[in-house]
LUMPA-496375 format. One record per atom (N, C-alpha, C, O): residue in one letter; x, y, z. Coordinates in steps of 0.1 Angstrom, whole numbers, plus 5000, padded with zeros to 4 digits. Example, Ala and Ser with C-alpha at 12.3 -4.5 7.8 and 13.67 -1.06 7.14 Angstrom:
REM residues 2
A513249435078/A512349555078/A513249675078/A514249675085/S512849785071/S513749895071/S512950005079/S513450115080/
This chain:
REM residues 363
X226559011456/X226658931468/X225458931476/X224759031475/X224958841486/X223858821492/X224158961504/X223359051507/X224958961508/X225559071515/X225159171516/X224559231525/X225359211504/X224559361496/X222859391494/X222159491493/X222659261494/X220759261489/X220559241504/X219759321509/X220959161512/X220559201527/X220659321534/X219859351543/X221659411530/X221859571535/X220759671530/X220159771534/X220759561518/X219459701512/X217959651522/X217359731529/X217659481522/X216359501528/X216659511542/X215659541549/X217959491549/X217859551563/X218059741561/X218359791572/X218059801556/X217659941553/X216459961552/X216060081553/X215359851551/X213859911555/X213659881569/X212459901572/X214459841580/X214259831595/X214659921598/X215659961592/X214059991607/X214560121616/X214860091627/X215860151632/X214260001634/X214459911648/X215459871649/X215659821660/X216559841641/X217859821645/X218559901650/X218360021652/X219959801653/X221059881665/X222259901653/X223159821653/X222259951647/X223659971637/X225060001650/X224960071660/X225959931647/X227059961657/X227059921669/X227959961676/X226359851673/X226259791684/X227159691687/X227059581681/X228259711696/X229359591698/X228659481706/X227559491712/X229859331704/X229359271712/X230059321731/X230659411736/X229459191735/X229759301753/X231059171753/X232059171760/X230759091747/X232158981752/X232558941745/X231858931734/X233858891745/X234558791735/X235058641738/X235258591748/X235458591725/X235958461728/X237158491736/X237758601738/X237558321741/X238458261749/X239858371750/X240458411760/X240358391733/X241158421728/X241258501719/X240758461708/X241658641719/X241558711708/X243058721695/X244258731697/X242358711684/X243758701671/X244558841676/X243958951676/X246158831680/X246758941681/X246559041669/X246458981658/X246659161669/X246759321660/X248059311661/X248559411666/X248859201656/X250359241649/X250359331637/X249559311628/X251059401637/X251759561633/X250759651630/X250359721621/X250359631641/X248959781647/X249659911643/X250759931646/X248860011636/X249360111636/X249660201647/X249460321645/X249960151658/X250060271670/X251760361666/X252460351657/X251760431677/X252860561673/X252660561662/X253260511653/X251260671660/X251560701647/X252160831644/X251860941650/X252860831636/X254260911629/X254061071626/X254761141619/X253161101632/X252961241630/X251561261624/X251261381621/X250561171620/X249261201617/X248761301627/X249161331638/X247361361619/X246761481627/X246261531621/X246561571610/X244961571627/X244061661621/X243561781631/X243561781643/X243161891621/X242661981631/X241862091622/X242162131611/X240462121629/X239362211622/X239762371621/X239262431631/X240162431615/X239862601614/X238762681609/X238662691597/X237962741617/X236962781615/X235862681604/X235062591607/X236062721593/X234962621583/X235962481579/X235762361580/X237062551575/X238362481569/X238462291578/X238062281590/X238962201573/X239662071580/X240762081567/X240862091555/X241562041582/X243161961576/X243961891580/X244661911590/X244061771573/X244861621579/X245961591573/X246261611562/X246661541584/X247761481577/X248061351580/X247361321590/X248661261576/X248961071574/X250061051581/X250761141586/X250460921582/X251860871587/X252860901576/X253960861577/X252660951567/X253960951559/X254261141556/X255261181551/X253261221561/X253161381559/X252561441550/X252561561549/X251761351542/X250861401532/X249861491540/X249261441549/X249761621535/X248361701544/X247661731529/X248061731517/X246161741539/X245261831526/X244661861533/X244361791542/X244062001531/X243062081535/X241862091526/X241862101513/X240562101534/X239262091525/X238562241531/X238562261543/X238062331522/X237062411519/X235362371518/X234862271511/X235062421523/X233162371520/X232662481513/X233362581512/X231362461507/X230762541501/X229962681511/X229962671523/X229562771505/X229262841517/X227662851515/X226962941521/X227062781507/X225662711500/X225762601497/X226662571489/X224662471505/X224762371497/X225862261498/X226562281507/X226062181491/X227162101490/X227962101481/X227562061470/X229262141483/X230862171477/X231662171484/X231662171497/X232862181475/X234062161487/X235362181477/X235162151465/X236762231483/X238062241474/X238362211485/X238062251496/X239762101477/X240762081490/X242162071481/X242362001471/X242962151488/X244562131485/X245461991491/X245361951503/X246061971484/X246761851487/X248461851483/X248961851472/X249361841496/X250761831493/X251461751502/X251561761514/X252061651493/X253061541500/X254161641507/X254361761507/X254861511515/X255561571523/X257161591519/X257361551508/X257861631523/X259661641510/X259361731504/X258261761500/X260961811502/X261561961496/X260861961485/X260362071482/X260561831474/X260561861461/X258761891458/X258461951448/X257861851468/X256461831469/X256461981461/X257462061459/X254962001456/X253662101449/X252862041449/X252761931447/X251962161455/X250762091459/X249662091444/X249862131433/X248362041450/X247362021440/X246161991441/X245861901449/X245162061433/X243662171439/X242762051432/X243062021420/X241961991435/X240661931430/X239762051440/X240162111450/X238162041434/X236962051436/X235762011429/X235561971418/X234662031439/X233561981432/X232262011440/X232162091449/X231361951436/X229862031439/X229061931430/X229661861421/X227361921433/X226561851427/X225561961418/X224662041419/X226661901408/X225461991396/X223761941393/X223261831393/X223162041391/X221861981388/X221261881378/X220261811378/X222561911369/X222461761365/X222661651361/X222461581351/X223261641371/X224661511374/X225861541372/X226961521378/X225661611358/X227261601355/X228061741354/X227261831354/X229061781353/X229561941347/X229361971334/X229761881326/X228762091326/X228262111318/X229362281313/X229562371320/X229662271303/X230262381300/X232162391304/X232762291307/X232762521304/X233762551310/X233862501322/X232762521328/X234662451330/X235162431346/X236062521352/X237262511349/X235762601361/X236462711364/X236462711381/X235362701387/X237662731389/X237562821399/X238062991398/X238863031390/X237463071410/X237763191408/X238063241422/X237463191432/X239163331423/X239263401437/X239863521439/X241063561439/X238463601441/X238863801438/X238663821423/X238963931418/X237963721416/X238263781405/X239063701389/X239063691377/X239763671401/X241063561392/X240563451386/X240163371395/X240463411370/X239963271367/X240863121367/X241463121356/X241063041373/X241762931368/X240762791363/X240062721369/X241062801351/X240862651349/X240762561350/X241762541356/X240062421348/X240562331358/X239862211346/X239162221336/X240262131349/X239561961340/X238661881347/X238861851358/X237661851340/X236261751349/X236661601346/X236961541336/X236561551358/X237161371360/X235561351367/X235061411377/X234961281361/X233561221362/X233861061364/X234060981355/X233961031383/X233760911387/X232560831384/X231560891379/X232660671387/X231260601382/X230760641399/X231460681408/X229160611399/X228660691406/X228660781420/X228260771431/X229360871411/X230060961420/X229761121418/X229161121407/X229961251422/X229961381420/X230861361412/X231761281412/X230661471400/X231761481392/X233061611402/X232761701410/X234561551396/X235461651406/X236161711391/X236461671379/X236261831397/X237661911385/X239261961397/X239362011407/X240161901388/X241361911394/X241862041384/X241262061373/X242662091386/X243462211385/X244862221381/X245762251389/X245162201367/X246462221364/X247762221372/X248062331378/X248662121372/X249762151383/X250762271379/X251562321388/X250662341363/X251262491364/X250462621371/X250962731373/X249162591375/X248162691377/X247962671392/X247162761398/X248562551401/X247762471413/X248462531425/X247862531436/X249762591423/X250762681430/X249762821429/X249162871439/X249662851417/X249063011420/X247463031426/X247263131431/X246562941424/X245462921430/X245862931444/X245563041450/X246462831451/X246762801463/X247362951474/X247162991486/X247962991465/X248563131471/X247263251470/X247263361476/X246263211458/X245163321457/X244163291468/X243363371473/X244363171471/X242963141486/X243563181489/X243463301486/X245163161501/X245763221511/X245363331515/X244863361525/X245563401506/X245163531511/X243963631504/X243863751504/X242963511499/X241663601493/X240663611501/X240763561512/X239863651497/X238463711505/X237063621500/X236163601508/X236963581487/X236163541479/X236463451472/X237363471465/X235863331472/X236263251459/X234863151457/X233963121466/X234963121442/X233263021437/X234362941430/X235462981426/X233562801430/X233762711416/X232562741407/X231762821411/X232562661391/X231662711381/X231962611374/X233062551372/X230462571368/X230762461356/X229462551345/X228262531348/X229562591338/X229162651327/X228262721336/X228962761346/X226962751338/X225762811345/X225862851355/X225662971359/X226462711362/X226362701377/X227662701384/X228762641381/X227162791398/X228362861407/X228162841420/X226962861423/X229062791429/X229062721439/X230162861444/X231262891439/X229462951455/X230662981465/X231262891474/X230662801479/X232662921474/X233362811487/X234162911494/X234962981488/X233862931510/X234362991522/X235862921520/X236362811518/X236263081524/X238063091523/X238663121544/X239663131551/X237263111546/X237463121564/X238163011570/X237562901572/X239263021572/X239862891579/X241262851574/X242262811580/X240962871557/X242062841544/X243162901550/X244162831550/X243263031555/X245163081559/X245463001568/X246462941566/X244762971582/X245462901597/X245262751592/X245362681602/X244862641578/X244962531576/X246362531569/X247162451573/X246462601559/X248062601554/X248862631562/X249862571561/X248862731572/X250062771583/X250162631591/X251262591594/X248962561594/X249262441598/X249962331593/X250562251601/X250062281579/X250362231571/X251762281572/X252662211577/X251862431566/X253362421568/X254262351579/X255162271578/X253762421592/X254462371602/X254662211604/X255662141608/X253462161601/X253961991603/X254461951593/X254561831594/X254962001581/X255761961570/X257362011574/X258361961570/X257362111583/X258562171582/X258662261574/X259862261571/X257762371566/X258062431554/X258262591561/X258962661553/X258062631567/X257862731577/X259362811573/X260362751576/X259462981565/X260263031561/X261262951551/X262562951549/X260262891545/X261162851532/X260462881518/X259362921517/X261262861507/X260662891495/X259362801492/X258762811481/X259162731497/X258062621496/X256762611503/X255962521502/X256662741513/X255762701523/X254062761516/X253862871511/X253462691519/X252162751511/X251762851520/X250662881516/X251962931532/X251363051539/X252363161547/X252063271550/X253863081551/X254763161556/X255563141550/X256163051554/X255963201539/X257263171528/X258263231535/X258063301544/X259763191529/X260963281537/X262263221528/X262263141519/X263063271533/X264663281520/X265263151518/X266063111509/X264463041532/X265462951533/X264862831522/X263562821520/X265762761515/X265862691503/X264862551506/X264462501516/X264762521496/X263362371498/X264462221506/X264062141515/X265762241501/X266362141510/X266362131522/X266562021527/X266262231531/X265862271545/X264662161547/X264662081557/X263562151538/X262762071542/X262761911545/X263361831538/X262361891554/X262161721559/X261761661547/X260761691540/X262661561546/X262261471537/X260861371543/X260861371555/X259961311538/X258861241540/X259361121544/X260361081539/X258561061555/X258760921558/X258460841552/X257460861544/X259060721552/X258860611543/X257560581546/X257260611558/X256560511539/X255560441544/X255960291544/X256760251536/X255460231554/X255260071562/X254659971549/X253759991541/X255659841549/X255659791536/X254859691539/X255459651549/X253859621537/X253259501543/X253759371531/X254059391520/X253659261537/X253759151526/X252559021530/X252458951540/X251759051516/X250558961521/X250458821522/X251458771516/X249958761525/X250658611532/X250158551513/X249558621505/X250558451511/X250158361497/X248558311493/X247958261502/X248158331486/X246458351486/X246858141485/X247758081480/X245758091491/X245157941494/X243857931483/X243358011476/X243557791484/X242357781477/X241457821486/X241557821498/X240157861478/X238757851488/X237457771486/X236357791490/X238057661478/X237057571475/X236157491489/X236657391495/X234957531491/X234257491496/X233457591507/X232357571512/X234557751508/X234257831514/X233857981506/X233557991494/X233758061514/X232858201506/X231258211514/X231058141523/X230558281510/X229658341511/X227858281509/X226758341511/X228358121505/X227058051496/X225758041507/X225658041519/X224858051498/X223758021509/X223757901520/X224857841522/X222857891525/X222757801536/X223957751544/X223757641550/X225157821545/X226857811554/X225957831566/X224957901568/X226557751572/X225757771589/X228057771598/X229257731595/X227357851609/X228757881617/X229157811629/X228557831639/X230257721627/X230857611637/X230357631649/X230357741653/X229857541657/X228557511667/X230257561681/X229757571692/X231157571681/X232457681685/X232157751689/X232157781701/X231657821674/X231558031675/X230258061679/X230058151686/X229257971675/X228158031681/X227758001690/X226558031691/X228457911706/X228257951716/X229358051721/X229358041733/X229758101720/X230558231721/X229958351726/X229358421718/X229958381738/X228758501745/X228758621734/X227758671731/X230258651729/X229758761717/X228958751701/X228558831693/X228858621701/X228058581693/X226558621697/X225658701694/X226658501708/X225258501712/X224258591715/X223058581713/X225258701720/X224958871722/X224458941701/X223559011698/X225558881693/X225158911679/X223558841679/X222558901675/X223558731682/X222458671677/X220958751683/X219958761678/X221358791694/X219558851699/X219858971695/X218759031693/X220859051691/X220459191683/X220359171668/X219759271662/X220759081661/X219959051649/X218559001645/X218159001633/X217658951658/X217058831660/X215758911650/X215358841642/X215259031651/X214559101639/X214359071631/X213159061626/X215359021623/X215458981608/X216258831608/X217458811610/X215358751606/X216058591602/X216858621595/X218058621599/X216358661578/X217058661566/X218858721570/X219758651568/X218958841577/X220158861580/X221058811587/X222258831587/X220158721597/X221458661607/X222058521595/X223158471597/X221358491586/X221858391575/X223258471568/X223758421559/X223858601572/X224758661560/X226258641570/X226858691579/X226458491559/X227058471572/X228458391560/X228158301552/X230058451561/X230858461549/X232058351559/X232158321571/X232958301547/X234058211555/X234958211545/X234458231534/X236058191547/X237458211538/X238858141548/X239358181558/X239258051541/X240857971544/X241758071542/X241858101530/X242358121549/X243558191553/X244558141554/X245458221557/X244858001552/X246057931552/X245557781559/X244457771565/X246357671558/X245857541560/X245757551573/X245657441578/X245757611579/X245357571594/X244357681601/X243957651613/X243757831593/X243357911593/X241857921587/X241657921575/X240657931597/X239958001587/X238958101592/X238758111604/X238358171583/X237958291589/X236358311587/X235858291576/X235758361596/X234558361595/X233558531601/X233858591611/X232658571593/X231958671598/X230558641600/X229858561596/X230358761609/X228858691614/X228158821619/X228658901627/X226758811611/X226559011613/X225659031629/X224758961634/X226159121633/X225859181647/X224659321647/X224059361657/X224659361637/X223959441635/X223559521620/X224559531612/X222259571617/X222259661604/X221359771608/X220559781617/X221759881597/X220959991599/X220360061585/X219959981577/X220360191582/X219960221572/X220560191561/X220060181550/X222160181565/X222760191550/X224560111559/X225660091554/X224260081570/X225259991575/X224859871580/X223859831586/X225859801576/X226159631581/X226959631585/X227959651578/X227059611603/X227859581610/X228159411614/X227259341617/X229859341614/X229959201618/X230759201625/X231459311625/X231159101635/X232359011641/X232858931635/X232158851630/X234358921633/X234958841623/X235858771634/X236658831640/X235658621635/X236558481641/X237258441632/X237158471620/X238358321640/X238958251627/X238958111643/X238958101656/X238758021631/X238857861636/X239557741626/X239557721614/X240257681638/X240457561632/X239757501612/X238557541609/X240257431605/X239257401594/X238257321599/X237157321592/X238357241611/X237357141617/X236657221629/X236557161640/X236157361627/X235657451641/X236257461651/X235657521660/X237357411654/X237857451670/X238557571669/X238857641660/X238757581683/X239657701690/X238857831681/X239257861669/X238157871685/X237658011684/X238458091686/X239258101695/X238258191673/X239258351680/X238758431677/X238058421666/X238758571685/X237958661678/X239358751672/X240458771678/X238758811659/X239858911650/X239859051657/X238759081661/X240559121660/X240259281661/X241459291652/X242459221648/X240759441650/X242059501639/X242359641641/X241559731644/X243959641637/X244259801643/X243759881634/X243459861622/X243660001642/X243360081637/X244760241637/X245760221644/X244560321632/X245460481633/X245560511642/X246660531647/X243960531652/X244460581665/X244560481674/X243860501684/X245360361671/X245560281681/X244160191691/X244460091698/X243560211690/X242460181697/X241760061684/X241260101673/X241859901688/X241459801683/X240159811679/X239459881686/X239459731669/X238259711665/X238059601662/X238659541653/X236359531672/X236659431670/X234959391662/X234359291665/X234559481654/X233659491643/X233759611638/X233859721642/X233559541622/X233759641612/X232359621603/X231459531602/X232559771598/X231059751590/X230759811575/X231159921571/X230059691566/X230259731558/X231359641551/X231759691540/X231659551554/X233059491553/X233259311547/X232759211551/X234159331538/X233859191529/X235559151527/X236259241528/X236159021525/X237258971530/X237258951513/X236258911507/X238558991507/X239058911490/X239958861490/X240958931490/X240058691491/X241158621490/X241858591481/X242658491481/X241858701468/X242558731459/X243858791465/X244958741462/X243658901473/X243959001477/X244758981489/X245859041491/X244158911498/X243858891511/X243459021519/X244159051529/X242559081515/X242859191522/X240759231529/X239859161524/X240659291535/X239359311538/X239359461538/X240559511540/X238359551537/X237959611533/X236459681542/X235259651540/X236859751548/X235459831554/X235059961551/X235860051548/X233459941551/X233160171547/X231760171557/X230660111557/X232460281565/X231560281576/X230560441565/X231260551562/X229660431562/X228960611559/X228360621570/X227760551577/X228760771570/X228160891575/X226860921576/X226260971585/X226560871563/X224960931556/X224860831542/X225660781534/X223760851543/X223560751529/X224160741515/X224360651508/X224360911514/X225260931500/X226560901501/X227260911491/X227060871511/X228560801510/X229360881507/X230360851500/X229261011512/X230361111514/X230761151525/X231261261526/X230461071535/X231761111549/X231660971555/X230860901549/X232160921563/X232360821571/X234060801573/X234960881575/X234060641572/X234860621572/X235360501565/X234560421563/X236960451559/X237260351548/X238260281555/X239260351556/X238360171559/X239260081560/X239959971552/X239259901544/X241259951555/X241559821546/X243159771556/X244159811561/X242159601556/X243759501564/X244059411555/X243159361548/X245059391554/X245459281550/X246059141560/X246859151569/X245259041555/X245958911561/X247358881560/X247558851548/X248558871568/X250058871567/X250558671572/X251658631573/X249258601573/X250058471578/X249758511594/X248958441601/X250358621598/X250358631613/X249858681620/X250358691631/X248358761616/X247358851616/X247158971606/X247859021597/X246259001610/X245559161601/X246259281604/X246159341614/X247059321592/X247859461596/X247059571588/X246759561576/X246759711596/X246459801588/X247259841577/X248359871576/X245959831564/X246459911552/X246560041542/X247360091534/X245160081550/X245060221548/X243760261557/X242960181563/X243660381556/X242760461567/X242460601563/X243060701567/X241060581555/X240960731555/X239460761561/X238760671565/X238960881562/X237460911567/X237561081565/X238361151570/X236261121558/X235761221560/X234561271573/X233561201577/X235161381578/X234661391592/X232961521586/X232061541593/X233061561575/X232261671573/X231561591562/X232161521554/X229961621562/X229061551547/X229261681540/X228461771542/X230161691533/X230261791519/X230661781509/X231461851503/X229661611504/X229961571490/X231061581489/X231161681482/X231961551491/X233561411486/X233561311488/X233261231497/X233961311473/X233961131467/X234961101481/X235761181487/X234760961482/X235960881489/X236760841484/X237660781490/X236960851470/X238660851467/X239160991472/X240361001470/X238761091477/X239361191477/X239661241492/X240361341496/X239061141500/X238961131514/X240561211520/X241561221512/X240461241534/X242361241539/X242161121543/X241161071549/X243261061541/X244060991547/X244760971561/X245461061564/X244660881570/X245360891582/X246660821582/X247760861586/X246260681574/X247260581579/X247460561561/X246560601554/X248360521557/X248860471539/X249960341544/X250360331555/X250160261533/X251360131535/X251460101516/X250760131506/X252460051519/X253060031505/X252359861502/X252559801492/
């Protein structure tokens, strides 16, 4: 997409403003119907080296960093009596890939584990779900632990690992039961809180898009671009012609259409404002969209609309390798943009973003 080849040559400008909102908006802004606010017990919290989050539905995971370099292990357990949890790790081998046996160790103890090699991604090894219980209970209470892919040994700091599961327990409810990964006790797994349902969205009917999308030369309804937040996009893009041209549009329904318009880029982000107008440019609106912690957004970056799908899709990075930031996804419902999921890594310690926590999940 032209999108992408503009991100790359606005990545040779340094003089931009990445993230720069606009200061005003249109007339009218598109309501954030079924905004994720009250959210359901999400939460995160840092222990010493350790992070651990949990979602609207109780899924927690805790991540480990390397204590050299870049690695990381994180445990992960849904919420409900019947949950076990389960150990991925990983590290950038020298050379590219894992090479040999895959192993974690702690005190001594070897477990096993299988190499899942993403497309361009760190390769990750997950850990047997008969072995992913006893690992789990060997960090709890170890002193030492490395991953290893034949040669090469990655230490990962266990500082943090006991007060991240005591935390986990407690927001799961596991706390003196046979299930708890740090304070076990007599009382039985049915004691435990069953998991909340997650929020079911239904995406409105995908439309044609014949005449709309992304094509060159789309210029934006003479509407939106007197629009002070526009206009405000236009002199912080004004650097680069070629970019203020990355300019995308999509029918949302016969009386709906949607338009973005970039506000800013930086080394490795594209930030836009996304409107929807009339099919003949009237009535401007500007989109914001909910977010986890409640607090609306009314540019996202990074971000491309699939009317397959109807769903849009943002990745804010951290850093250029694309292991921390942040991942968004809305879906168009007919009656605005409902959050679909929400995850972000807050630490750069090489995790893929499939592996990200989670804040917000929907069925």
């Amino acid at each position: 997409m032209r999108v992408i080849a503009l991100m790359a040559a606005a990545a040779l400008l340094a003089s931009c403003g990445d993230g720069q909102s606009a200061k005003a908006g249109p007339k009218t802004a598109v309501p954030a119907r079924g905004a994720a606010a009250d959210d359901q017990g999400a939460g995160q919290q840092k222990f010493r080296d350790w992070l651990a989050v949990c979602d609207n539905v109780g899924t927690c995971k805790a991540f480990g960093p390397a204590s050299e370099g870049t690695g990381w292990v994180r445990i992960r357990i849904p919420a409900g009596p019947d949950a076990t949890p389960s150990v991925a790790f990983g590290f950038w081998p020298d050379d590219g890939d894992f090479r040999g046996p895959v192993t974690a160790r702690v005190d001594g103890v070897v477990f096993e584990a299988a190499a899942v090699t993403g497309q361009d991604a760190p390769p990750v090894a997950i850990v047997g779900p008969d072995r992913a219980r006893a690992l789990v209970d060997a960090m709890a209470q170890g002193t030492a632990m490395a991953v290893n892919a034949g040669s090469e040994t990655v230490p990962i700091s266990l500082t943090g690992a006991a007060a991240s599961l005591l935390w986990i327990d407690e927001h799961q409810g596991r706390l003196g039961t046979t299930t708890a990964l740090m304070r076990k006790g007599s009382r039985p797994a049915s004691t435990v809180p069953a998991a909340p349902v997650a929020p079911r969205i239904t995406p409105a009917a995908a439309v044609s898009q014949a005449g709309y999308g992304d094509q060159d030369g789309q210029t934006l309804p003479a509407a939106i671009e007197a629009l002070p937040a526009v206009v405000q996009c236009r002199a912080d893009t004004a650097f680069n012609p070629d970019l203020q041209t990355v300019i995308s549009s999509a029918r949302l329904d016969a009386n709906t259409v949607l338009w973005s318009v970039p506000c800013g880029a930086g080394a490795y982000n594209f930030s836009s404002a996304w409107f929807t107008t009339t099919p003949n440019g009237t009535d401007p609106r500007r989109v914001t969209f909910p977010t986890a912690a409640g607090e609306p957004e009314d540019q996202l970056v990074n971000a491309a609309y699939d009317p397959a799908t109807r769903v849009i899709d943002a990745f804010n990075k951290g850093r250029g390798l694309g292991d921390c930031g942040m991942a968004d996804s809305w879906v168009w419902t007919g009656q605005g943009f409902v959050l679909k999921s929400s995850s972000a890594m807050s630490e750069c310690w090489g995790v893929p973003s499939d592996y990200w926590p989670a804040s917000w999940v929907s069925e």
